[in-house]
Structures are given as structure tokens and as C-alpha cells.
N, CA, C and O atoms as CSV, one atom per row, in Angstrom:
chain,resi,resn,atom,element,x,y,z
A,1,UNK,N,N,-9.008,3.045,-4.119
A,1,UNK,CA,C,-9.400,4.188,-3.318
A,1,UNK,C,C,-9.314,5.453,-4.170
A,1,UNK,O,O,-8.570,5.686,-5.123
A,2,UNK,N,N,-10.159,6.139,-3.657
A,2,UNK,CA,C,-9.823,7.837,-4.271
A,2,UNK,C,C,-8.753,8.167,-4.108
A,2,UNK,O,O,-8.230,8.019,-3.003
A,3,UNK,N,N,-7.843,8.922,-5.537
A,3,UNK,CA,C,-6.763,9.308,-5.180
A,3,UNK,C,C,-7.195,10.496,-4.736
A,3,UNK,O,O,-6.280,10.958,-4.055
A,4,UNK,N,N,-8.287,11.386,-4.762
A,4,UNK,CA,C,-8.912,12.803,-4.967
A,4,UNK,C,C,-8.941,13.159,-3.221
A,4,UNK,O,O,-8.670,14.274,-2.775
A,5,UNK,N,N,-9.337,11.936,-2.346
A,5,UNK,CA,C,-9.774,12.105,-1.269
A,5,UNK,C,C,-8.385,12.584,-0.099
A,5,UNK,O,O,-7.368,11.895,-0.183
A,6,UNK,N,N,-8.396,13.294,0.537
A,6,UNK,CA,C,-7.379,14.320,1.334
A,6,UNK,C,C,-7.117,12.791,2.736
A,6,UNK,O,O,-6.147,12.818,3.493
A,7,UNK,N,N,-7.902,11.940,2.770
A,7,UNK,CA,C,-7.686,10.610,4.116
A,7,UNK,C,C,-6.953,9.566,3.148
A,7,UNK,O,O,-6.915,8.376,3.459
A,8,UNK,N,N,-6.255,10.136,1.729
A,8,UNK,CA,C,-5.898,8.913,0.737
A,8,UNK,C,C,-4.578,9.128,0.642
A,8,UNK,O,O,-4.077,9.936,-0.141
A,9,UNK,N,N,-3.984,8.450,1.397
A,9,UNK,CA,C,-2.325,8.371,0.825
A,9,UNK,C,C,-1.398,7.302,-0.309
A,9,UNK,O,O,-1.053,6.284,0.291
A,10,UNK,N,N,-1.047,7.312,-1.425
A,10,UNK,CA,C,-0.674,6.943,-2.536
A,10,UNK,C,C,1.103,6.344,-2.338
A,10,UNK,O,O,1.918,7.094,-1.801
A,11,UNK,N,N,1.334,5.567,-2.616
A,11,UNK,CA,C,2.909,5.324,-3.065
A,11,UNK,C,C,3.290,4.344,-3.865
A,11,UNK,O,O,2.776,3.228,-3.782
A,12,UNK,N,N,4.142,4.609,-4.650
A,12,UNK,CA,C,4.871,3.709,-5.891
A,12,UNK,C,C,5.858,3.779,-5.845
A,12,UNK,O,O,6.529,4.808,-5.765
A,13,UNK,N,N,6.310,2.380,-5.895
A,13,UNK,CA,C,7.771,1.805,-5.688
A,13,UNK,C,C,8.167,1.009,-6.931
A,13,UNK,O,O,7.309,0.654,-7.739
A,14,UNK,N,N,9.439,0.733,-7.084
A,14,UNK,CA,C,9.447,-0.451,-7.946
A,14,UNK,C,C,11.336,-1.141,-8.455
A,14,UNK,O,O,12.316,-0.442,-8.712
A,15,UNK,N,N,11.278,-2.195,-8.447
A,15,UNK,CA,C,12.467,-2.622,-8.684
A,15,UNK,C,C,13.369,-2.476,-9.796
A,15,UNK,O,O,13.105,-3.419,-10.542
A,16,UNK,N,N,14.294,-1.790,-10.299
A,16,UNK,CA,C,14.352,-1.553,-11.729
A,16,UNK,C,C,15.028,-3.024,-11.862
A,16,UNK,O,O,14.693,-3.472,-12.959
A,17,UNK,N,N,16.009,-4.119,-11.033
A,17,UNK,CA,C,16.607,-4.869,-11.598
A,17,UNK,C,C,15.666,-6.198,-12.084
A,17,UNK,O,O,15.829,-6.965,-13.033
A,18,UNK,N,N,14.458,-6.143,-10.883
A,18,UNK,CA,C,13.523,-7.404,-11.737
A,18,UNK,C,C,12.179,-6.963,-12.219
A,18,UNK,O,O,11.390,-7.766,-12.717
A,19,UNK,N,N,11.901,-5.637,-12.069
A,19,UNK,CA,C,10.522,-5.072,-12.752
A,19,UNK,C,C,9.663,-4.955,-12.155
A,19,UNK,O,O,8.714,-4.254,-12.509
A,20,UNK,N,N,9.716,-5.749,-10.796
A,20,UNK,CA,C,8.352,-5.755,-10.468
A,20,UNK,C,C,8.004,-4.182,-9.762
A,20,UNK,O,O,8.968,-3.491,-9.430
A,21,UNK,N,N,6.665,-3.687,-9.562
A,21,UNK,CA,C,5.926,-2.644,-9.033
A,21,UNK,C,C,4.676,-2.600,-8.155
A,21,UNK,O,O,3.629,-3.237,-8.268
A,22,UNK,N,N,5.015,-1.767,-7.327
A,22,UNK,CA,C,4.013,-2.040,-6.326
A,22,UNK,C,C,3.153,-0.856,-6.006
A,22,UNK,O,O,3.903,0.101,-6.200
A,23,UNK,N,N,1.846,-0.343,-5.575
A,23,UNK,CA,C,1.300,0.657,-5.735
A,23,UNK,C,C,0.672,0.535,-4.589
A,23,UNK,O,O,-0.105,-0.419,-4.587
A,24,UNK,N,N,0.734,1.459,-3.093
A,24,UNK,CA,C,-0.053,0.912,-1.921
A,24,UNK,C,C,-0.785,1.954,-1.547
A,24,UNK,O,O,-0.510,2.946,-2.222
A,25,UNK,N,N,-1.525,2.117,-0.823
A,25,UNK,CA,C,-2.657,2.980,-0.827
A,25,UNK,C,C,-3.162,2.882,0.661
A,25,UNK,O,O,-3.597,1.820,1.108
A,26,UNK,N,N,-3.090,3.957,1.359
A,26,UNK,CA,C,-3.814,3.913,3.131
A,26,UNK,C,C,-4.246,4.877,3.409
A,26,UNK,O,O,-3.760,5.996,3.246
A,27,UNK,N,N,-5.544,4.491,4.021
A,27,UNK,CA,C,-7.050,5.557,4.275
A,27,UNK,C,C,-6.533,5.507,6.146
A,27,UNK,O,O,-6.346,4.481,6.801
A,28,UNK,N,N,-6.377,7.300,6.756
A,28,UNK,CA,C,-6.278,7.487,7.594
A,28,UNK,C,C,-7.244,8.434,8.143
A,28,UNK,O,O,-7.509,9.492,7.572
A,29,UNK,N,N,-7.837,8.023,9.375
A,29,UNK,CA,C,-8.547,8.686,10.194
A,29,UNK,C,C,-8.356,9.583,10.805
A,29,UNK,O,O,-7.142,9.695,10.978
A,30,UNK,N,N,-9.236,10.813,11.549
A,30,UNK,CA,C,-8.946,12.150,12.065
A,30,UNK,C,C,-7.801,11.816,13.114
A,30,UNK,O,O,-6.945,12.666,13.355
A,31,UNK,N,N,-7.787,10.453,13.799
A,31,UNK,CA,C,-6.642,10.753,14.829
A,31,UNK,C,C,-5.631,10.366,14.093
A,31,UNK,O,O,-4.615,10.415,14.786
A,32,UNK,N,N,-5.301,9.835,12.532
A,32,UNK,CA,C,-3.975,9.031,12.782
A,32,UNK,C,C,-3.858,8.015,12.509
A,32,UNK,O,O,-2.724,7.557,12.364
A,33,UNK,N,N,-4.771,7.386,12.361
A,33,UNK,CA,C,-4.924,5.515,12.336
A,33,UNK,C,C,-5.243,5.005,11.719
A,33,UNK,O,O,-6.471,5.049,11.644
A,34,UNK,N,N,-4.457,3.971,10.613
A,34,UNK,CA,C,-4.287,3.979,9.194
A,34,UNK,C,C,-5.540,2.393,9.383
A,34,UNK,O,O,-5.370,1.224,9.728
A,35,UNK,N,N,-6.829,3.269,8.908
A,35,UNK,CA,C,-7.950,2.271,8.546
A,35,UNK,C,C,-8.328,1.720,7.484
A,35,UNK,O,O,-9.450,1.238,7.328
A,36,UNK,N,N,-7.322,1.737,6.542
A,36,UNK,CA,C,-7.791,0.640,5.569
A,36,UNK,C,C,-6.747,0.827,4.647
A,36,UNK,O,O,-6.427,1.998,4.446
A,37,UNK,N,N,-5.988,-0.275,3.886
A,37,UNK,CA,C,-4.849,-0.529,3.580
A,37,UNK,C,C,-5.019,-1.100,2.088
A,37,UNK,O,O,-5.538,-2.215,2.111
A,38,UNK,N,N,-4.689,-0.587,0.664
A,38,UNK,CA,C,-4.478,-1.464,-0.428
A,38,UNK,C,C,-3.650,-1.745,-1.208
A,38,UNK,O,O,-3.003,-0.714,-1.388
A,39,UNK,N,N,-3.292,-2.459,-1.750
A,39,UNK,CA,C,-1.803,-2.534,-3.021
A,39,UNK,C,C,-2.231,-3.422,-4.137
A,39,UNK,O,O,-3.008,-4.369,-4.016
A,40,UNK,N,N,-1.639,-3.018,-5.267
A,40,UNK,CA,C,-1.683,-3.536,-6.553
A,40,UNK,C,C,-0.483,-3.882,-7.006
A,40,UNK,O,O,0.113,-2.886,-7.417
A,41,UNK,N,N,0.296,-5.133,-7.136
A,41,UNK,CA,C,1.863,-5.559,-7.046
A,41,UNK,C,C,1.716,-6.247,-8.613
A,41,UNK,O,O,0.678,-6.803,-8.972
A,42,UNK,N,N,2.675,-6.144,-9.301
A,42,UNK,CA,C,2.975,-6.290,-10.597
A,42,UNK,C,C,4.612,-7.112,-10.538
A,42,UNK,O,O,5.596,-6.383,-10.662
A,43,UNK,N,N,4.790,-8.411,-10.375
A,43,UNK,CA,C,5.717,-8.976,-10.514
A,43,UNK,C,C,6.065,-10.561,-9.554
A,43,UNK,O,O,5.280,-11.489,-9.361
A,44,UNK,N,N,6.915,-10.482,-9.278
A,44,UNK,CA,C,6.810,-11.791,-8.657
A,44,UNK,C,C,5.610,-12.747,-7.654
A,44,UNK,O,O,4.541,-12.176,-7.435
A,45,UNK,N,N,5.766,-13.878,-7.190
A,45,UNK,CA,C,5.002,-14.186,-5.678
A,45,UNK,C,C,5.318,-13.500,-4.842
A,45,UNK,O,O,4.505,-12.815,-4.222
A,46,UNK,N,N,6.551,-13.504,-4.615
A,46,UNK,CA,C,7.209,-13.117,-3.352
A,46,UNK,C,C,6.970,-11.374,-3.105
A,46,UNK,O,O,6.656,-10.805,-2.060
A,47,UNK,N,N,7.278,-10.703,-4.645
A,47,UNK,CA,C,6.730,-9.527,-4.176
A,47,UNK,C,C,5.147,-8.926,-3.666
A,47,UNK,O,O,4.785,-7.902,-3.087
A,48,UNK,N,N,4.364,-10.260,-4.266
A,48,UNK,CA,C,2.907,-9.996,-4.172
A,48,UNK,C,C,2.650,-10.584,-2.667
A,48,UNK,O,O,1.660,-10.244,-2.019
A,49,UNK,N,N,3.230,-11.123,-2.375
A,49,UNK,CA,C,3.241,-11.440,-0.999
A,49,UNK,C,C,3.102,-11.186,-0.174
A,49,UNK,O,O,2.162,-11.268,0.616
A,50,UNK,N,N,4.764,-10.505,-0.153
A,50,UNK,CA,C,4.757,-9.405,0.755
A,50,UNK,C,C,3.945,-8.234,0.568
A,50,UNK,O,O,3.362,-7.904,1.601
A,51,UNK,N,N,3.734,-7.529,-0.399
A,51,UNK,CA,C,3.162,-6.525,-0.335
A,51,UNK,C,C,1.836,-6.648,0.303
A,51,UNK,O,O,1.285,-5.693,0.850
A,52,UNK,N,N,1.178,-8.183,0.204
A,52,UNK,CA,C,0.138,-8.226,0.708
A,52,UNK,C,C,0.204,-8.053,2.567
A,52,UNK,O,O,-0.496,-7.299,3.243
A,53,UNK,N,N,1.183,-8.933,3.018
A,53,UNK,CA,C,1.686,-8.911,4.637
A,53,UNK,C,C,1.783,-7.749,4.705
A,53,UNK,O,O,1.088,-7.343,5.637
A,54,UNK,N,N,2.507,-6.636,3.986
A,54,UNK,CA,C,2.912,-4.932,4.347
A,54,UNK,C,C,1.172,-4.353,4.739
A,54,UNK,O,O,0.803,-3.715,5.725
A,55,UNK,N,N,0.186,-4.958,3.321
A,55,UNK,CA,C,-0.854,-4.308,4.268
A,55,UNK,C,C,-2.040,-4.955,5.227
A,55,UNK,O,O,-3.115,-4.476,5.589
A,56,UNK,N,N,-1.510,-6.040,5.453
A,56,UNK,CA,C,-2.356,-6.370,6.739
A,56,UNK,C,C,-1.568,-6.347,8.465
A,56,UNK,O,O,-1.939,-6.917,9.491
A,57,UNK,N,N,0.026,-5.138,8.130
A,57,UNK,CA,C,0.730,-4.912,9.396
A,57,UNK,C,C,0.296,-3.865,9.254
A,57,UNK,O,O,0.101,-3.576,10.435
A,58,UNK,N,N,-0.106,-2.812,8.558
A,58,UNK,CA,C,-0.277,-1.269,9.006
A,58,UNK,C,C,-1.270,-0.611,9.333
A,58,UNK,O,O,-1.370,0.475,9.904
A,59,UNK,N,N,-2.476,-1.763,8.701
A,59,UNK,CA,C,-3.730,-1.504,9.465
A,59,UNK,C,C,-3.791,-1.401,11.008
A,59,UNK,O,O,-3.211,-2.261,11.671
A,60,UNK,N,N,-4.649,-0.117,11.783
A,60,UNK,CA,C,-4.728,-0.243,13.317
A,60,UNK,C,C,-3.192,0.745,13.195
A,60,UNK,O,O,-2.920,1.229,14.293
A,61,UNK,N,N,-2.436,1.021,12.373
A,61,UNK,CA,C,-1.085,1.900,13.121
A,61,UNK,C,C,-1.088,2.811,12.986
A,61,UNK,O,O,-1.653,3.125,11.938
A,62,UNK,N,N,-0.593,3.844,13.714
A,62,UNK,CA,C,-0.510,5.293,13.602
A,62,UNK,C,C,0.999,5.898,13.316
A,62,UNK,O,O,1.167,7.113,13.206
């Protein structure tokens, strides 16, 4: 997604004890309502995993 775009919200996280990093990204609409959800995860399954489940729960939320 555009980081440039003002409906683009950005966050980076990351584990210092096993490395892994995660980068998630959610496009929100005029009311509120987080329409489209992405992440780029750098480390385990389990973290790629989840990060993937994190964004198919926040889609539809406000």
C-alpha cells in the first residue's frame, strides 16, 4: 500500500529475542472501517501465521 496515502496506516514490530519482524498495513474508510489489511512477516511459521490471522480479524473493524 501507499505509505504516502492519509487512509494508510503503517506499523512495525519485532522480536529482538528471535528476530523475527512484522510490518502491517490497514486502509481505512471515511467512517472508520478498516477495509483492507496487509503484512510482510520476516521469521518464523508461527509468526507468519499469525500475522496472517491478525489480518483477516481486522478487516470489517472499526
Amino acid at each position: 500500500m501507499d505509505k504516502n496515502d492519509t487512509t494508510v496506516g503503517t506499523g512495525l514490530v519485532g522480536a529482538p529475542a528471535c528476530g523475527d519482524v512484522m510490518k502491517l498495513q490497514i486502509k481505512v474508510d471515511v467512517d472508520g472501517m478498516i477495509t483492507e489489511a496487509k503484512f510482510k512477516t520476516f521469521g518464523c511459521g508461527s509468526a507468519i501465521a499469525s500475522s496472517s490471522l491478525a489480518t483477516e480479524w481486522v478487516k470489517g473493524k472499526t
